[in-house]
Residue frames relative to the residue before (quaternion, step in Angstrom):
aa qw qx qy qz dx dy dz
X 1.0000 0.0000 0.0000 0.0000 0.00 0.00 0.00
X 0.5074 -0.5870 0.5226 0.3535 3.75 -0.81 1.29
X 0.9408 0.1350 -0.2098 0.2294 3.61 -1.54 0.61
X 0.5450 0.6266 -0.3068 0.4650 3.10 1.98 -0.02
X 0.2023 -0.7379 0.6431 0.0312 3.50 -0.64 1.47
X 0.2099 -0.6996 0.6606 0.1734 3.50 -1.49 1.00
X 0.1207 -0.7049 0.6777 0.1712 3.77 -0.99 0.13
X 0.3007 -0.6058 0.6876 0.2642 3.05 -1.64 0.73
X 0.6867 -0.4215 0.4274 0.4099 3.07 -1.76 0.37
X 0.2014 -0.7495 0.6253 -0.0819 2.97 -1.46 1.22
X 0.2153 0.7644 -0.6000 -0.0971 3.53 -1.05 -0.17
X 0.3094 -0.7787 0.4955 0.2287 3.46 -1.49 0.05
X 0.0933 0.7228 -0.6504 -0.2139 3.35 -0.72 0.55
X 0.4590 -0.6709 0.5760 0.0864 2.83 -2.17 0.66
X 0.3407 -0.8076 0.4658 0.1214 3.97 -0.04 1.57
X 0.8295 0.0489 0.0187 0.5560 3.89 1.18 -0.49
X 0.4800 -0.7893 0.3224 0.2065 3.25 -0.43 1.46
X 0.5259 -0.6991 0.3491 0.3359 3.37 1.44 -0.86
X 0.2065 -0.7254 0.3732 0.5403 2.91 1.88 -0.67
X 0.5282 -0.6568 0.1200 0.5246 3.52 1.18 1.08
X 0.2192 0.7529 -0.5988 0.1630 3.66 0.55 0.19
X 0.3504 -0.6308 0.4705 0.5079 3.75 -1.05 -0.09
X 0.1569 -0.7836 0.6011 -0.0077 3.42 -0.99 0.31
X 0.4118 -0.5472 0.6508 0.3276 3.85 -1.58 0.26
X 0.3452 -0.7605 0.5499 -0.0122 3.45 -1.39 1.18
X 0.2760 -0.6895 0.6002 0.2970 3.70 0.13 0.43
X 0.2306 -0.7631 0.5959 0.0969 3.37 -1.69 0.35
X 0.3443 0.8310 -0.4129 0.1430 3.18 -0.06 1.10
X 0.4578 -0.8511 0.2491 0.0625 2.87 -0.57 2.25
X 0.3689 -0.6832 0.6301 -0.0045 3.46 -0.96 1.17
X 0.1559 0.7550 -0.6210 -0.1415 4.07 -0.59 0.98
X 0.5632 -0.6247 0.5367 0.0672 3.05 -1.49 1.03
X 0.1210 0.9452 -0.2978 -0.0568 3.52 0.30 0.57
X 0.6955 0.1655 -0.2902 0.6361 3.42 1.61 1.14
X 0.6676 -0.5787 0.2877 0.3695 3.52 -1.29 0.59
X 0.4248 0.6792 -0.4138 0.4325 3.62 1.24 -0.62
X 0.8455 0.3931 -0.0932 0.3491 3.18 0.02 -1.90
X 0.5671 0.5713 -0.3081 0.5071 3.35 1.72 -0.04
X 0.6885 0.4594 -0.2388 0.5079 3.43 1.06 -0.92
X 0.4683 0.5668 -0.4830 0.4756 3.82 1.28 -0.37
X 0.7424 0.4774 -0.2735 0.3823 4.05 0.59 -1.31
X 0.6368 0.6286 -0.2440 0.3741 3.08 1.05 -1.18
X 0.6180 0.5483 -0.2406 0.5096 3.53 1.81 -1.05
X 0.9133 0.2022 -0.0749 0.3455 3.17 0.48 -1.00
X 0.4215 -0.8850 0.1894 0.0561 3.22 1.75 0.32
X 0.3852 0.6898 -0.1995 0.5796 3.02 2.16 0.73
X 0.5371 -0.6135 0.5113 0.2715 3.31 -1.59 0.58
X 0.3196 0.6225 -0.4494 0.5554 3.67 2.06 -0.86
X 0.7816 0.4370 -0.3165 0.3130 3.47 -0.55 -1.17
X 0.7173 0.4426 -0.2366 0.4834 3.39 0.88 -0.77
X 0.3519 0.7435 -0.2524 0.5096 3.01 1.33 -0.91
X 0.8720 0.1625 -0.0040 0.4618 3.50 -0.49 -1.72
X 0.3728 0.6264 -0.4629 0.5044 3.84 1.60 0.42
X 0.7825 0.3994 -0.2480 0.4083 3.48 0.56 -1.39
X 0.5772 0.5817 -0.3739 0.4343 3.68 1.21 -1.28
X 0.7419 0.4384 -0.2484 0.4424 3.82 1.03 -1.02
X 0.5142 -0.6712 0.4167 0.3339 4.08 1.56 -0.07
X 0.5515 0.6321 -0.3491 0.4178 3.51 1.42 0.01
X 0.7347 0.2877 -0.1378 0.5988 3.55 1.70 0.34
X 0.6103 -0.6356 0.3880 0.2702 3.25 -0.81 0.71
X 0.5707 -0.5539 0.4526 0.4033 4.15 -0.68 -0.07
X 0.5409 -0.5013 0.4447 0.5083 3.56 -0.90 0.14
X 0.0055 -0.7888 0.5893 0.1744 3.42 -1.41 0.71
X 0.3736 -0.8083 0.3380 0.3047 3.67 -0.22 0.95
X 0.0813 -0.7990 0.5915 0.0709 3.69 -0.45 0.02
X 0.6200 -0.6005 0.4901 0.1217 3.26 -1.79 0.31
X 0.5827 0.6421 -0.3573 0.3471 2.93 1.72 0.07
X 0.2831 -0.7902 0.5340 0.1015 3.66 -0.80 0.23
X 0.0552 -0.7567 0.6402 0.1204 3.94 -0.78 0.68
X 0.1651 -0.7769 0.5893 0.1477 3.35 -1.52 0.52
X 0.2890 0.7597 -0.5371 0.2256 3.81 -0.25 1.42
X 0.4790 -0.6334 0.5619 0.2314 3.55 -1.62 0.50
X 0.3001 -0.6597 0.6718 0.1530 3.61 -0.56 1.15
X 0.0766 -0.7532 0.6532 -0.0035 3.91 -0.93 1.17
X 0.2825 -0.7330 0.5823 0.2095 3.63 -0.99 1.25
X 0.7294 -0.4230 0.3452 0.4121 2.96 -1.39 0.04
X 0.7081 0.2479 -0.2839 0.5971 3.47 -0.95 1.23
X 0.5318 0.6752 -0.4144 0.2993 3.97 0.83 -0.61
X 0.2908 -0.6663 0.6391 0.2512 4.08 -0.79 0.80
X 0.2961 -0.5117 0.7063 0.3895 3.91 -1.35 -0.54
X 0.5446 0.4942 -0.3993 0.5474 4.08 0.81 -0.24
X 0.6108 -0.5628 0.5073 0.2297 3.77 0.44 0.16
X 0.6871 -0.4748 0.2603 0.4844 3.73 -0.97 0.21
X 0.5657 -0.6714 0.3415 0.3355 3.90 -1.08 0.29
């Protein structure tokens, strides 16, 4: 169907918090390349995990891109409205 865009599942993980400030995020894409090896990352939510995806061939190399994300990492207890 013209204009209709499927995505695969995706996720992000984030290697440095920023010291939560907002910040631009490189993007750099990691392929995953069976359901196993997806549900291992998805569990543990780490660069290790990815990490030990690629060391095992069950993921692609880093690929770098030009893309950029813009978001605020919030600790625990953190507002987006800033202190109260």
């Amino acid at each position: 169907m013209p204009g209709v865009w499927h995505y695969r599942p995706h996720s992000h993980i984030l290697i440095d918090d920023e010291s939560f400030q907002s910040a631009w995020w490189p993007v750099v894409v990691v392929g995953v390349k069976n359901r196993p090896a997806w549900n291992k990352i998805v569990a543990t939510k780490s660069e290790t995990a990815v990490q030990a995806c690629q060391a095992a061939g069950d993921c692609t190399p880093d690929v770098p891109t030009n893309t950029f994300l813009f978001f605020q990492v919030l600790g625990p207890g953190m507002s987006p409205q800033g202190p109260g």
